[in-house]
N, C-alpha and C positions, 0 to 999 in steps of 0.2 A: 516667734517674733512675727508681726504683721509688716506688711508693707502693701503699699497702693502702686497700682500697673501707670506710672505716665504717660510711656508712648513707646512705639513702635523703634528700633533703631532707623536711624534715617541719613539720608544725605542730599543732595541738592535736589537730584535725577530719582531716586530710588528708594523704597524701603523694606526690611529686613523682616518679614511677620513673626520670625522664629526668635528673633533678637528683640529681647522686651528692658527698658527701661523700668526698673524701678525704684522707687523714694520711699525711706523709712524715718519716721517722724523722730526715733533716737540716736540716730545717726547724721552728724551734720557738719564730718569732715572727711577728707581723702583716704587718711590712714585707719581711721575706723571701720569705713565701708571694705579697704584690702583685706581686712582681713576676716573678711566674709566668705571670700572666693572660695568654693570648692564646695560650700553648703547647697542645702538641695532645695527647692523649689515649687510650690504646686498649689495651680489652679485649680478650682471649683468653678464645674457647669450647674446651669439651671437647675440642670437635669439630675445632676448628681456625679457625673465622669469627673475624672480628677487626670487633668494633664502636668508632666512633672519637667522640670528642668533642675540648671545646674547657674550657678553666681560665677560668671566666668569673668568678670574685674569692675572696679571702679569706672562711675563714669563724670568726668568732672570734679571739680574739688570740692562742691558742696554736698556729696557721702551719696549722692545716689550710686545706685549699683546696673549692673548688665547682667543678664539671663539670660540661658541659648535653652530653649525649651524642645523636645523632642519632633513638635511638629506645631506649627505655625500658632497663632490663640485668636480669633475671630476682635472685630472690631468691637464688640461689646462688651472685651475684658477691658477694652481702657475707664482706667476709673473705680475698677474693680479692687477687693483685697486677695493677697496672696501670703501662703503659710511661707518661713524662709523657719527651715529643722537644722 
């Protein structure tokens, strides 16, 4: 399954680089996206490195999801696709 990187998690003050927002074009409610949680996660570099995370819940009620990925993902994944196994 494909999904597109949104943003960053974020808050007024601050934001999370390891906490990634993302939107999956076949999902497009709450209870959809929950029961994603637990699936695994991973980015593709330029270069070819593959950073991996985990779908750790729902964010908002229009299906997009939250991902805690192992270590931060550079400003140049937003916008990017990512594999969810």
């Amino acid at each position: 399954m494909k999904g597109i990187i949104s943003n960053y998690r974020r808050s007024g003050h601050r934001q999370t680089p390891n906490h990634i927002i993302i939107v999956i074009d076949s999902v497009d409610k709450r209870e959809k996206a929950e029961k994603l949680v637990g699936k695994s996660v991973s980015w593709k570099t330029p270069t070819g490195k593959e950073i991996t995370g985990k779908v750790a819940g729902a964010h908002g009620n229009k299906g997009a999801i939250r991902a805690i990925f192992e270590r931060g993902l550079p400003g140049q994944a937003i916008g990017t696709s990512v594999d969810i196994k």
